[in-house]
Backbone bond lengths (Angstrom), bond angles and torsions (degrees), N, CA, C in turn:
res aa  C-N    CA-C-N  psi(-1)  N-CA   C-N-CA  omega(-1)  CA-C   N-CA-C  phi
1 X - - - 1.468 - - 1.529 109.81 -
2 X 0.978 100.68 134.62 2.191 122.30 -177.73 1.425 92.81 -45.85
3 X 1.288 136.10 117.03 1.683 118.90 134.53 1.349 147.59 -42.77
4 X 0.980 132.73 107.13 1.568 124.79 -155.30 1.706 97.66 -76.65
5 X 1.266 146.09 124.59 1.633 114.32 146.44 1.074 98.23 -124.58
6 X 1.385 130.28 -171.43 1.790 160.99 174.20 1.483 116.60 -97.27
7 X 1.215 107.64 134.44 1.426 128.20 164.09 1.773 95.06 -52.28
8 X 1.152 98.80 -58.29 1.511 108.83 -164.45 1.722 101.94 -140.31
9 X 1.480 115.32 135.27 1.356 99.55 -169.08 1.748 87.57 -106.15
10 X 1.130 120.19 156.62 1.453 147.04 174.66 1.535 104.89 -57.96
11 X 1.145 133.40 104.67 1.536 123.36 -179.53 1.460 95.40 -83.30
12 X 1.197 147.28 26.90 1.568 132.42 -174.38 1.931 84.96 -121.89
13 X 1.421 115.00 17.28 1.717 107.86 174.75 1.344 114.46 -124.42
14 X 1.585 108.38 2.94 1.473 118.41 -161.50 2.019 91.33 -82.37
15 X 0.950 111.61 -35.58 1.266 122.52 -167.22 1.829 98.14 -47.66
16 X 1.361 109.33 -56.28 1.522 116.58 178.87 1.507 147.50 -73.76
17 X 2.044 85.46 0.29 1.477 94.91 -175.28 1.689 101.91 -84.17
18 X 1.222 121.20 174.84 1.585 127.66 169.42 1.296 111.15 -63.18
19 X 1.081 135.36 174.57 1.404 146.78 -174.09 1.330 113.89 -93.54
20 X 1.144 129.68 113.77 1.716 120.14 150.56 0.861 153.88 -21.57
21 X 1.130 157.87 65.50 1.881 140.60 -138.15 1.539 107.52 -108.88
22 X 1.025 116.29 133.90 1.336 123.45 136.69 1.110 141.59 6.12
23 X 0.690 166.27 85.24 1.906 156.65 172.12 1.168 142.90 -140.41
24 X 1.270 102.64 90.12 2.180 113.20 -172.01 1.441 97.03 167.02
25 X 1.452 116.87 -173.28 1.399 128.91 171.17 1.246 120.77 -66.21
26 X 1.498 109.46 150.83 1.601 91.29 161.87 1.558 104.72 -146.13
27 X 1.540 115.96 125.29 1.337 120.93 -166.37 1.559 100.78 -109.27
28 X 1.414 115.36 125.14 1.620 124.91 169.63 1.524 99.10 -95.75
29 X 1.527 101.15 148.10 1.712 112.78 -149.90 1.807 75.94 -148.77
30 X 1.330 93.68 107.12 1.718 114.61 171.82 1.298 110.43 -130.65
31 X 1.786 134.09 8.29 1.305 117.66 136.64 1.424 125.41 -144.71
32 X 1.462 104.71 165.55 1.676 111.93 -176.49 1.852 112.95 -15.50
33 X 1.469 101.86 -75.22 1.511 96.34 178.63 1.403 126.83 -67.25
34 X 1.419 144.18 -15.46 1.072 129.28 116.04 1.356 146.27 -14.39
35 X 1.576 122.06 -59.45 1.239 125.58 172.85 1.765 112.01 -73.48
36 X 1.566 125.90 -22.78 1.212 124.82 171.91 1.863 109.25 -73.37
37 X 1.692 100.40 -33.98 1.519 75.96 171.97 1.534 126.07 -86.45
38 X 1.296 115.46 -23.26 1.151 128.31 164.51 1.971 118.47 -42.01
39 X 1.222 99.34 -48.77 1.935 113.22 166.68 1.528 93.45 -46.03
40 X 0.874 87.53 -89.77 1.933 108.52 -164.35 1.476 94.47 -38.54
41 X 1.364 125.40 -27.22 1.775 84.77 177.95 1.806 105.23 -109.44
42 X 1.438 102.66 -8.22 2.014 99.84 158.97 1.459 108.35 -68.91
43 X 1.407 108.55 -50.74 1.777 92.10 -174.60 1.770 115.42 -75.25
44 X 1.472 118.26 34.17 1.522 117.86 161.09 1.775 99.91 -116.22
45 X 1.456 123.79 9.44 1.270 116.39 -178.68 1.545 97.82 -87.46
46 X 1.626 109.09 -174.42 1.201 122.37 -171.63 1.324 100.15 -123.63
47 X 1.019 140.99 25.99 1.614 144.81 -177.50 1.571 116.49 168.48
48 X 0.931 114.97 109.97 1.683 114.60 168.16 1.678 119.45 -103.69
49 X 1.259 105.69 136.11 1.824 108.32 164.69 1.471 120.01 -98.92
50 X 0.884 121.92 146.77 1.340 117.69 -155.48 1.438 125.28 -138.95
51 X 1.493 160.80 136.77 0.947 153.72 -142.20 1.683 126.04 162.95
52 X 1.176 119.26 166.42 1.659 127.97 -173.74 1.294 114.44 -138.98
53 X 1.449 103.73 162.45 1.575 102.00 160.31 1.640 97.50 -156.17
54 X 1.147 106.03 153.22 1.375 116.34 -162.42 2.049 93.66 -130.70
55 X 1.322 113.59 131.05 1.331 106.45 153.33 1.600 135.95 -38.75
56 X 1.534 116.45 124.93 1.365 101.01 172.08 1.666 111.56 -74.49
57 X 1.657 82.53 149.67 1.614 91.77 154.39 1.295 145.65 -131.63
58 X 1.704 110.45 108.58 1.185 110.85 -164.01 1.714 119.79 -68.49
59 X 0.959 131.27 -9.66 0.910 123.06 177.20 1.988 125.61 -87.73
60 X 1.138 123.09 137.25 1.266 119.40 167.98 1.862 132.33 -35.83
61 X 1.171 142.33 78.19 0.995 155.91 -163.51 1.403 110.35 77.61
62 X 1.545 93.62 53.90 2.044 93.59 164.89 1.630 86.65 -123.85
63 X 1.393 86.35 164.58 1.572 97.28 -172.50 1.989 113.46 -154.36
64 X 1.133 140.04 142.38 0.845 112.34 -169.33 1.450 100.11 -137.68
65 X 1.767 136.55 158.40 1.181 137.99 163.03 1.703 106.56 -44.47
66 X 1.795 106.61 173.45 1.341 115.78 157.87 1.567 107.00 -71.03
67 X 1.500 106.77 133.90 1.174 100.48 -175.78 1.890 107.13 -107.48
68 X 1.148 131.27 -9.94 1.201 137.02 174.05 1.712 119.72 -151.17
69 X 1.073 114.39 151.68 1.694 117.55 -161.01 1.378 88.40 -139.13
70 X 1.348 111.49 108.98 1.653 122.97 178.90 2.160 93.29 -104.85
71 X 1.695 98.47 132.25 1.169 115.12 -159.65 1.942 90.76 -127.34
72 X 0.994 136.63 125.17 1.350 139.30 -178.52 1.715 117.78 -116.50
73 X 1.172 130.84 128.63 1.304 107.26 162.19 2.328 90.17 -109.47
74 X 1.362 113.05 -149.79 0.737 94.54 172.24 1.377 137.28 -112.39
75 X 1.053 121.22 31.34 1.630 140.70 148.88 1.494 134.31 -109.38
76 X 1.608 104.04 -23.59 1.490 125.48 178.36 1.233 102.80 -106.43
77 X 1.480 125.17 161.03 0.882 135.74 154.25 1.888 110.16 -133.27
78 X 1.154 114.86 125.57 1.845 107.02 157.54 1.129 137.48 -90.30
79 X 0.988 144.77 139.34 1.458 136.82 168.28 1.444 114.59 -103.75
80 X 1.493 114.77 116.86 1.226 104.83 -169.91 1.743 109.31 -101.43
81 X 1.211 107.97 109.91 1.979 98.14 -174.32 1.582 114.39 -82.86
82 X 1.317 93.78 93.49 1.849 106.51 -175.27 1.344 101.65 -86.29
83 X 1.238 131.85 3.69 1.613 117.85 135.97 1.219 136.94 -64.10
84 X 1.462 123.11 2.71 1.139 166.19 -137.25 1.254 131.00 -124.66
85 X 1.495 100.31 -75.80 1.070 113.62 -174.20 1.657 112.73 -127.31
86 X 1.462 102.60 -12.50 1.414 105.43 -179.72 1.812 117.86 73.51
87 X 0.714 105.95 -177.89 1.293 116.64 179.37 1.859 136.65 -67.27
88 X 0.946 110.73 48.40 1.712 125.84 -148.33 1.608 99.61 -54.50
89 X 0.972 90.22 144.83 1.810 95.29 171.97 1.610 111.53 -62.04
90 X 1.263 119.77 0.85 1.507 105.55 166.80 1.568 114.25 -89.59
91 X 1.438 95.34 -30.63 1.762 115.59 -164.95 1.971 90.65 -66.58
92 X 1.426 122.35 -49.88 1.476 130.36 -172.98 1.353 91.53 -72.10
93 X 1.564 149.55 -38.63 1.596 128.56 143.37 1.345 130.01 -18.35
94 X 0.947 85.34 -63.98 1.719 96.38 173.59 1.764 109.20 -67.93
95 X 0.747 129.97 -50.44 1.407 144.35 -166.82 1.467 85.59 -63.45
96 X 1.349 143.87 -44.58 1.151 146.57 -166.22 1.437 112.11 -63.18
97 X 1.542 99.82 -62.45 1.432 131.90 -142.18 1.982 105.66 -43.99
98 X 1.066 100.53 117.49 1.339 95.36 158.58 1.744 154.69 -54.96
99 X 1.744 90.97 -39.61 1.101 137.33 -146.23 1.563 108.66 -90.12
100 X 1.926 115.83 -4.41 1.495 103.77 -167.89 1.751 71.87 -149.86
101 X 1.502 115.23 130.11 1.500 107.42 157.35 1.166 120.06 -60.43
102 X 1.182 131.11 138.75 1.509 147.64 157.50 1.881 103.47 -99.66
103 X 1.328 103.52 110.33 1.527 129.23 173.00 1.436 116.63 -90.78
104 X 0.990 150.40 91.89 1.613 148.94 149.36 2.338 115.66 -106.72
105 X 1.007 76.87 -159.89 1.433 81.05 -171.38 1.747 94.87 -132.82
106 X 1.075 129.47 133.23 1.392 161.61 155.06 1.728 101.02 79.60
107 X 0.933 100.55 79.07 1.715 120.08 -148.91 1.843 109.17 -63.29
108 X 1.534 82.53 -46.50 1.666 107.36 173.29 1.221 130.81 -47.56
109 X 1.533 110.24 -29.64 1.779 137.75 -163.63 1.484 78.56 -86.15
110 X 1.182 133.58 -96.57 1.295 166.18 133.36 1.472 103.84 39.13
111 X 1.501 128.12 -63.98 0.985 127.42 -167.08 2.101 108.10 -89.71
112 X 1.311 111.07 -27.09 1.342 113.09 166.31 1.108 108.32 -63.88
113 X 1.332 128.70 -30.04 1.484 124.97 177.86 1.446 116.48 -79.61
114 X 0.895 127.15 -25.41 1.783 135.74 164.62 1.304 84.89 -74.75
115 X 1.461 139.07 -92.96 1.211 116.39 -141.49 1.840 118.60 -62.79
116 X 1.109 94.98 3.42 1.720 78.10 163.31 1.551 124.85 -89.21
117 X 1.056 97.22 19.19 1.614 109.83 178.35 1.291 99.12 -101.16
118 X 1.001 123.82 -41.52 1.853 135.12 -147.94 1.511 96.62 -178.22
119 X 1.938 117.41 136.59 1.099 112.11 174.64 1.097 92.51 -92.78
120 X 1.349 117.18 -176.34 1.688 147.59 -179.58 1.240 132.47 -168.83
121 X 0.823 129.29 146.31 1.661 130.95 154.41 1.611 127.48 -59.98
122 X 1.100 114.35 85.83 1.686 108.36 177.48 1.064 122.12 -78.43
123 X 2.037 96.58 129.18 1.627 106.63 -156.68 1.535 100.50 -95.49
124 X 1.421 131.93 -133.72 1.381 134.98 -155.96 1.648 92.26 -77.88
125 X 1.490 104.54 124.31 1.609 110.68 173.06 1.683 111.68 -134.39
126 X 1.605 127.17 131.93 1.080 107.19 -147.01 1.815 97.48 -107.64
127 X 0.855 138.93 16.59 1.598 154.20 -145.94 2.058 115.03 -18.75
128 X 0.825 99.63 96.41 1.692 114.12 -168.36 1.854 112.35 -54.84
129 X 1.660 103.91 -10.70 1.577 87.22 177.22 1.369 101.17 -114.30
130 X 0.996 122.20 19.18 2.001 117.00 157.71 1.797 89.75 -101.31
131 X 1.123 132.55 -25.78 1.412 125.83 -174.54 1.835 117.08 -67.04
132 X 1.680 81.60 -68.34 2.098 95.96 173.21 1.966 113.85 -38.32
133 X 1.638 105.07 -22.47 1.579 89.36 165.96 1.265 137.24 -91.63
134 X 1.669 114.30 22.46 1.306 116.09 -161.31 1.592 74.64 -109.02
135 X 1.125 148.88 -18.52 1.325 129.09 135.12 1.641 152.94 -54.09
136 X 1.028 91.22 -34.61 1.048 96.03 155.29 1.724 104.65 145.56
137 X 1.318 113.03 -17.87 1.755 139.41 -147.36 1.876 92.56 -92.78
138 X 1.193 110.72 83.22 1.402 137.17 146.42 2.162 109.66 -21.63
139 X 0.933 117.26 -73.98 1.649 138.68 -162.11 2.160 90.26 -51.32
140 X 1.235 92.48 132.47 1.544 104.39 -161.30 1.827 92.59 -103.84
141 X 1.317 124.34 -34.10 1.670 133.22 -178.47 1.707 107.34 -52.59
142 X 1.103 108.37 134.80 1.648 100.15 -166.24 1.914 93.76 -84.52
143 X 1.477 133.40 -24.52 0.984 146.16 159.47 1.574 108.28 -38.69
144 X 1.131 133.82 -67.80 1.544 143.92 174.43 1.744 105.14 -63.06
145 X 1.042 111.62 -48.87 1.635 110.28 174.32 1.414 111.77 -59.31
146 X 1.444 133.27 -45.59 1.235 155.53 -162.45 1.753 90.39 -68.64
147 X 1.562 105.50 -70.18 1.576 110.85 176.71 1.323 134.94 -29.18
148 X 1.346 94.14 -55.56 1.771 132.29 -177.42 1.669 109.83 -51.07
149 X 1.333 94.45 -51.39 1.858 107.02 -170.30 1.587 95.15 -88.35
150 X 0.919 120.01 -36.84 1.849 102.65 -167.84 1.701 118.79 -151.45
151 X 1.409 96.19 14.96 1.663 115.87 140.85 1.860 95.71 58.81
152 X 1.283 90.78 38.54 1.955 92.69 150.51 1.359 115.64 -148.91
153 X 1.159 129.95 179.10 1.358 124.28 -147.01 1.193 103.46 -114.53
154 X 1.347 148.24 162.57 1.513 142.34 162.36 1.848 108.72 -113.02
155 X 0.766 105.65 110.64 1.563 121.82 -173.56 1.736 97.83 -61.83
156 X 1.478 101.71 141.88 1.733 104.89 -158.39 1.552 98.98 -130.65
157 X 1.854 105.99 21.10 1.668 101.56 -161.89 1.514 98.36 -84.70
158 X 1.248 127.35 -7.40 1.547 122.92 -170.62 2.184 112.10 -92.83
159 X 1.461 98.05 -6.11 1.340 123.93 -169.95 1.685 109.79 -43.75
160 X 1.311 104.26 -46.77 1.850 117.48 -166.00 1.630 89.30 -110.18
161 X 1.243 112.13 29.95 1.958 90.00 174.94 1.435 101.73 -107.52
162 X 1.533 97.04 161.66 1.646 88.33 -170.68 1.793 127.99 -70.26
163 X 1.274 100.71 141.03 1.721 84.37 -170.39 0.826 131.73 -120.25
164 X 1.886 105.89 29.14 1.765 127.48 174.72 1.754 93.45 -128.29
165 X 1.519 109.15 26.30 1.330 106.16 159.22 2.302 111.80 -52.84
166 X 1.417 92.60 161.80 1.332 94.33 167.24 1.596 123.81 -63.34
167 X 1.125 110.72 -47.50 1.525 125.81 172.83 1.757 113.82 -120.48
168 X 1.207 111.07 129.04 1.518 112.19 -178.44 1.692 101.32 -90.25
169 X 1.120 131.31 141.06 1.126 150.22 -158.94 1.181 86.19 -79.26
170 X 1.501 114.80 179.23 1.890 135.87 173.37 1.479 101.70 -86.54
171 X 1.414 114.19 -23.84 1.699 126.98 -168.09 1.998 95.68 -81.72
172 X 1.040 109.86 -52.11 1.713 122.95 165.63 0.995 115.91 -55.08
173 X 1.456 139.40 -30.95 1.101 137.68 -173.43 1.524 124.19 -90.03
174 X 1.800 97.28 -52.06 1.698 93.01 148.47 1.312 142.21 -60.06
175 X 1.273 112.14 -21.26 1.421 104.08 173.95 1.308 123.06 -83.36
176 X 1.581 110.39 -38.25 1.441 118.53 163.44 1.838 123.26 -42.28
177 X 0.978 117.35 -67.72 2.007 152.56 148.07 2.063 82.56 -22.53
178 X 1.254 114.21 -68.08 1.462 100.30 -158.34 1.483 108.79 -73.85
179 X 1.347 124.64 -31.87 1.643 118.97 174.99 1.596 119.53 -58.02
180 X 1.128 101.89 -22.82 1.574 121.30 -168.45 1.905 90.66 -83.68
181 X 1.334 117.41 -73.30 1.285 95.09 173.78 1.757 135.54 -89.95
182 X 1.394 98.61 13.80 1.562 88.16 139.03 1.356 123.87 -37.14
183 X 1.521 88.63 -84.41 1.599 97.95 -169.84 1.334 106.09 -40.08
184 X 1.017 136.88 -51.85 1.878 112.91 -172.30 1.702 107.02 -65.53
185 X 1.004 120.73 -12.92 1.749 107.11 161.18 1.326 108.56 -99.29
186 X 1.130 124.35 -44.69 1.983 98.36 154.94 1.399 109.09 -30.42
187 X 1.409 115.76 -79.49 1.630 94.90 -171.79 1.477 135.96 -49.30
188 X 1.005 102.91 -64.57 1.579 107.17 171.72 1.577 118.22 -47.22
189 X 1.492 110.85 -21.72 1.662 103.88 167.22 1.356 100.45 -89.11
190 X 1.190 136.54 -63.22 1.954 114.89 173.47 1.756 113.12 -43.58
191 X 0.971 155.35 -45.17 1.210 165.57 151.70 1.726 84.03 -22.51
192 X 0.986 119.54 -77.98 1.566 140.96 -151.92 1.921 79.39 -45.53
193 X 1.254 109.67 -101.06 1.277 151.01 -160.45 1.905 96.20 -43.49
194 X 0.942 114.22 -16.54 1.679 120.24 -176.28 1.160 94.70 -90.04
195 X 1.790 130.89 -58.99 1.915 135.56 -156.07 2.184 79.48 -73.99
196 X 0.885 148.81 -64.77 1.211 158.95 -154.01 1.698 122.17 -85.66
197 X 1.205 108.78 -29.39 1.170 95.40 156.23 1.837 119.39 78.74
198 X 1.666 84.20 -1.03 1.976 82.99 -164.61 1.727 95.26 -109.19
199 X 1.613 108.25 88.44 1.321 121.81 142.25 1.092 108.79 -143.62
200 X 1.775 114.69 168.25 1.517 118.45 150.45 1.346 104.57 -115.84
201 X 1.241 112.90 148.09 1.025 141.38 -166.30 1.809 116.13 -105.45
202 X 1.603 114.32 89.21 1.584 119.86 -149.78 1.526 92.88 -104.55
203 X 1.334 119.14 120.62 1.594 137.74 166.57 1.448 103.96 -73.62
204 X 1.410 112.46 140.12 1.680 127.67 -159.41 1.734 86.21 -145.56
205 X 1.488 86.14 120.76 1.749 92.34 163.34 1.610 113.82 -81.43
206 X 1.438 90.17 138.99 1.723 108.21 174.94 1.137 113.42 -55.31
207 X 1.734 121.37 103.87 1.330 106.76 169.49 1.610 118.16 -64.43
208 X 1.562 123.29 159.66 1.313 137.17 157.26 1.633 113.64 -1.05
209 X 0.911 152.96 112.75 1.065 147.23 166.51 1.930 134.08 33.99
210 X 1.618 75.62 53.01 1.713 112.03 177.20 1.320 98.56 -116.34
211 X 1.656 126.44 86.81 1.628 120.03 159.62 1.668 106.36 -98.00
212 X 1.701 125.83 9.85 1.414 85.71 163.18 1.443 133.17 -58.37
């Protein structure tokens, strides 16, 4: 059967799709030897998803480091609390590494924000919104991309919570853990849908003052 997707998906439909869930481990990595063993067994995977979250700040010229670096293969997920522990010379291994793609979405944001902790060299990074247009799928929000390809929603209520809390909630943890492996089913469904060829690709007029 044809895949249907969008140029641009309608954010006034996201409200009605089913919910997303979660599903696999998820290991929080709050010290040095932790995060070195944690490397060593992501850099033997064959694909990583990849992602951050940084504390909001409500206040007018406050600003805060990345406070956690969620690392996915596709059964595990880590959470690395670099409010924490900072930037360990295994974690800048990885950050290096050539040798295993690392997949996230707006890669650039992401990686200036790690390196203000610690510079580095960023090794193989695979960035999903210069990718999603070799399909055809315009919409840059990994939420609308997520929708678009497999028509459930990713819940965004954990987004503004704090994320150099002492303990990250179970509610923090899935959502963090699930952005990270999004992206590896983003990829592997563009991957998919590019060797095969089986979508159509349906143009949606811009409603009135809808630029997501």
């Amino acid at each position: 059967m044809t895949k249907q997707i969008y140029r641009k998906f309608d954010k006034d439909k996201l409200n009605s799709l089913p919910k997303a869930e979660a599903s696999g481990r998820i290991i929080t990595i709050i010290t040095e030897g932790e995060a070195e063993r944690a490397v060593n067994f992501l850099l033997a995977q064959n694909i990583l998803g990849i992602d951050t979250e940084t504390r909001p700040a409500f206040k007018r010229g406050a600003a805060y480091k990345v406070a956690l670096l969620q690392v996915a293969c596709e059964k595990i997920c880590f959470l690395f609390r670099l409010n924490i522990i900072g930037l360990t010379p295994a974690i800048i291994r990885l950050l290096e590494d050539t040798s295993v793609p690392k997949v996230g979405l707006s890669l650039h944001d992401d990686i200036l924000m790690l390196s203000k902790r610690k510079t580095f060299n960023p090794g193989s990074f695979y960035d999903l919104q210069k990718h999603v247009k070799e399909i055809g799928i315009e919409d840059l929000a990994l939420q609308k991309i997520y929708a678009n390809l497999f028509g459930k929603k990713i819940s965004k209520a954990q987004r503004l919570s704090n994320w150099e809390a002492p303990i990250l909630s179970d509610a923090q943890k899935k959502y963090a853990a699930f952005d990270a492996w999004s992206c590896i089913e983003i990829y592997q469904e563009i991957n998919r849908l590019k060797q095969t060829h089986d979508y159509e690709l349906v143009e949606v007029e811009a409603e009135a003052g809808n630029n997501d």
